[in-house]
C-alpha positions in Angstrom: 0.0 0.0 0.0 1.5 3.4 -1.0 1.7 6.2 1.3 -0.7 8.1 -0.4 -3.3 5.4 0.1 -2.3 4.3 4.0 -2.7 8.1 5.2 -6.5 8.4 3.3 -7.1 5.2 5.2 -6.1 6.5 8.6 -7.8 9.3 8.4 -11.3 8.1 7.1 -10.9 5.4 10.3 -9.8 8.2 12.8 -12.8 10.1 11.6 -15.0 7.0 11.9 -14.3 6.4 15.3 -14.7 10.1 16.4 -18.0 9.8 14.9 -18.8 7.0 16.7 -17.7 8.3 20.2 -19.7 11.5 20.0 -22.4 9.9 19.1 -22.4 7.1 21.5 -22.1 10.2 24.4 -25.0 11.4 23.1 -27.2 8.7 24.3 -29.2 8.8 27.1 -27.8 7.4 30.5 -29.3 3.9 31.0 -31.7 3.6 34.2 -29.9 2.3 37.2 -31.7 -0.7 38.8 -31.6 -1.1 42.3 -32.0 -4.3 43.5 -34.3 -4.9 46.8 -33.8 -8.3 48.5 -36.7 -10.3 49.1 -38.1 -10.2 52.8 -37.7 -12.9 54.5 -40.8 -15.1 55.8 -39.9 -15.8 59.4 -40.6 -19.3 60.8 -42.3 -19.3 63.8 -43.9 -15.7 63.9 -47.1 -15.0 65.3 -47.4 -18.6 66.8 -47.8 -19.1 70.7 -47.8 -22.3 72.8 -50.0 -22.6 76.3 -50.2 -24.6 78.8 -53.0 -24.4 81.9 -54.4 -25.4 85.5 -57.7 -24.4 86.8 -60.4 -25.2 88.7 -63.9 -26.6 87.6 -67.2 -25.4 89.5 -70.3 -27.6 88.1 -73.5 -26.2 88.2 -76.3 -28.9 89.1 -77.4 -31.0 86.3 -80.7 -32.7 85.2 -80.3 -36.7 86.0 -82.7 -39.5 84.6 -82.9 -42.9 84.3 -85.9 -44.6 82.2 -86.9 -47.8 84.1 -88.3 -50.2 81.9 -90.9 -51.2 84.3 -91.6 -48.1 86.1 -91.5 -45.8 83.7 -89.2 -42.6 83.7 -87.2 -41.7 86.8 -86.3 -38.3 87.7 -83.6 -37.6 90.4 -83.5 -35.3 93.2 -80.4 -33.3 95.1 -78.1 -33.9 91.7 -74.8 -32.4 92.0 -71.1 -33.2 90.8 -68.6 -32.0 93.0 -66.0 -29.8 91.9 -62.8 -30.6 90.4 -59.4 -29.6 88.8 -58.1 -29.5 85.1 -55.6 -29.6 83.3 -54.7 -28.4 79.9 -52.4 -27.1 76.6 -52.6 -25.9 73.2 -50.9 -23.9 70.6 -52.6 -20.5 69.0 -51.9 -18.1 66.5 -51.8 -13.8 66.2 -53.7 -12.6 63.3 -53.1 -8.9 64.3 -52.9 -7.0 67.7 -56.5 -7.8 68.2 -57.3 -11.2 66.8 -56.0 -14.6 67.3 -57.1 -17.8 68.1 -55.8 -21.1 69.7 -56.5 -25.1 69.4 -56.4 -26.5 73.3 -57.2 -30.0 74.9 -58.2 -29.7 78.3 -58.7 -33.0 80.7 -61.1 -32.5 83.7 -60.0 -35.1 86.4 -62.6 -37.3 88.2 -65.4 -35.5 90.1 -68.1 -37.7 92.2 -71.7 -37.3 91.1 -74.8 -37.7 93.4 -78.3 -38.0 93.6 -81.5 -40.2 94.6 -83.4 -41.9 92.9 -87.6 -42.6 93.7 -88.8 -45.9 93.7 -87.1 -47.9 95.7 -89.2 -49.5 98.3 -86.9 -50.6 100.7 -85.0 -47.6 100.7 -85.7 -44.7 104.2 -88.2 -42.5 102.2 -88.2 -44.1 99.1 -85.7 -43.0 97.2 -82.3 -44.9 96.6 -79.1 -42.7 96.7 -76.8 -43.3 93.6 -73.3 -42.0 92.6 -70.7 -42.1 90.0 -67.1 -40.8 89.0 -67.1 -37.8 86.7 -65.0 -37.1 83.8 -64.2 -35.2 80.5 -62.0 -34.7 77.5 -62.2 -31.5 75.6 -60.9 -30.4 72.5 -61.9 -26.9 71.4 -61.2 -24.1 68.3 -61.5 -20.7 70.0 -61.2 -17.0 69.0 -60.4 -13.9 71.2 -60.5 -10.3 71.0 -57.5 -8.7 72.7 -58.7 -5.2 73.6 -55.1 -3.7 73.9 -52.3 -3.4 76.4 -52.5 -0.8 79.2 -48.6 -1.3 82.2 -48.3 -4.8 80.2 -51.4 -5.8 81.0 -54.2 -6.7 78.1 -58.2 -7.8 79.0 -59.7 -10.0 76.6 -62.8 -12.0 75.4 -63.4 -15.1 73.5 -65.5 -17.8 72.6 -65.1 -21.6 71.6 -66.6 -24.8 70.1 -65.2 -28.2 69.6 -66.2 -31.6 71.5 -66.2 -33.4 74.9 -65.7 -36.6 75.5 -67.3 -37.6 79.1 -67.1 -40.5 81.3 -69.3 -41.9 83.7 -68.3 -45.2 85.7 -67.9 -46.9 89.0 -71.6 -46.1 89.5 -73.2 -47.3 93.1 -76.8 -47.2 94.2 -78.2 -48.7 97.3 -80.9 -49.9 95.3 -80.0 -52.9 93.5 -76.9 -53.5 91.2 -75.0 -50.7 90.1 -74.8 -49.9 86.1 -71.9 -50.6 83.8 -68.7 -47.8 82.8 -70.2 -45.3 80.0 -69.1 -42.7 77.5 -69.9 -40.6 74.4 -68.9 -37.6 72.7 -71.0 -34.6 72.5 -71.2 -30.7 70.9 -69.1 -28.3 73.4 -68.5 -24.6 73.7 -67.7 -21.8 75.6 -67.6 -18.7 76.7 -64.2 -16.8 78.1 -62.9 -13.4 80.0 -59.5 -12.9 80.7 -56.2 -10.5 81.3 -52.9 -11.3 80.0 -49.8 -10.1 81.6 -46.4 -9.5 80.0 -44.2 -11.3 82.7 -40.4 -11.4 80.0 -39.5 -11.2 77.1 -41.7 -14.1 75.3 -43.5 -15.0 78.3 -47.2 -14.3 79.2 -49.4 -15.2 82.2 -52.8 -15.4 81.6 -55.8 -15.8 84.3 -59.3 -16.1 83.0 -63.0 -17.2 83.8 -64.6 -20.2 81.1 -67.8 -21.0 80.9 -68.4 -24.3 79.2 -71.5 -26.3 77.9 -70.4 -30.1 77.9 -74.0 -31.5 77.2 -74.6 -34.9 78.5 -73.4 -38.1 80.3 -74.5 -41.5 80.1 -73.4 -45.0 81.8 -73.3 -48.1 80.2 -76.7 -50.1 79.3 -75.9 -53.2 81.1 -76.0 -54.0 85.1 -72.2 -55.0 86.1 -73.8 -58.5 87.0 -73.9 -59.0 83.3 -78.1 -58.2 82.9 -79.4 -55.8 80.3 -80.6 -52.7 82.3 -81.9 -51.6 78.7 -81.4 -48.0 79.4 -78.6 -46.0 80.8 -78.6 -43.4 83.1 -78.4 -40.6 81.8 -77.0 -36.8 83.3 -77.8 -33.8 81.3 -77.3 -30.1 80.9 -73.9 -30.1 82.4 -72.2 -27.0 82.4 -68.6 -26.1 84.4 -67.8 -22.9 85.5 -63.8 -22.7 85.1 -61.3 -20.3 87.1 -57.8 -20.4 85.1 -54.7 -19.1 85.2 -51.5 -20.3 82.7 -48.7 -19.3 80.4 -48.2 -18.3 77.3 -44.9 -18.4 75.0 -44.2 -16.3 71.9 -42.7 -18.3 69.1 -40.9 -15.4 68.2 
């Protein structure tokens, strides 16, 4: 290539370039993007665990027993004594007013009594007949948290779920006792309470439940082995419960 024809080339590439450069500088700037890192889902957030000891008052329930010769048998003077519980369950915040908690209570034995017309060679007529008293529960419930005033934070609620109730080692002084029974019924309740912030992640919580356990039954044989054809059967029984337990925030 001559000299003539290596300086033309040189300078139509030097002007080429310098072309190109202004021109790429007068391109806009190209948006910056900023990356945000994804927030993290925390395991364990807004869950709770519980655990609770109380005391059961029961009101007086209705007791029958349908005597297949006699006809229906109403009892008089029923009462179960009271008892103690015992209880746990794991819950959930939905916001700083709402959550709600899954809890399986047991209610230990309590004795039943009552007396029974009919029986002729009982003082007044009436046999006296008693049984041991017990119950399962397993219950959704809600509450309301009203807020927290000095760490403190009132509450209501209310549940449903089931009961599972026992009725055995009946005894009457009229005759032979009846066989061990269960069954499961419909449960609720009704609940007031105050939580108190005791450390970090710890609650204690005291409250008043009302609960609706429905009925009991014994078995529908006589423990001599004879078909007693109906059971006896204890309605409308409702507890009145005085609480208190903790709380800890799986935070």
């Amino acid at each position: 290539m001559s000299s003539l024809k290596r300086n033309l080339f040189l300078s139509v590439f030097g002007a080429a370039m310098s072309a190109g450069v202004a021109m790429a500088a007068d391109l806009p700037t190209p948006p910056v993007i900023e990356y945000e890192p994804e927030t993290l889902v925390e395991i364990g957030s807004s869950w709770y665990l519980r655990g609770d000891i109380g005391y059961a008052a029961y009101s007086n329930p209705d007791a029958s027993w349908q005597d297949p010769t006699n006809g229906h048998r109403a009892f008089i003077k029923e009462e179960i004594d009271n008892g103690w519980l015992i209880g746990g369950g794991f819950g959930y915040y939905f916001n700083e007013h709402l959550r709600a908690d899954v809890t399986v209570d047991y209610r230990h034995e309590a004795k039943f009594k009552g007396m029974v017309g009919g029986c002729g060679g009982c003082s007044g007529g009436y046999s006296n007949e008693s049984a041991k008293f017990s119950a399962w529960t397993l219950m959704l419930n809600g509450y309301y948290d009203f807020g927290t005033w000095n760490s403190v934070t009132p509450y209501v609620g209310a549940g449903i779920g089931l009961t599972h109730l026992t009725l055995g080692g009946y005894a009457t002084s009229n005759g032979v006792p009846f066989s061990d029974g269960d069954n499961t019924n419909f449960a609720w309740n009704l609940m007031a309470g105050a939580v108190v912030d005791i450390e970090e992640g710890w609650k204690f919580d005291a409250n008043y439940r009302f609960l609706s356990m429905g009925e009991a039954k014994t078995g529908t044989t006589f423990t001599n082995g004879t078909n007693a054809q109906n059971p006896v059967k204890i309605e409308d029984i409702y507890a009145h419960e005085f609480r208190v337990g903790l709380r800890y925030d799986l935070d």
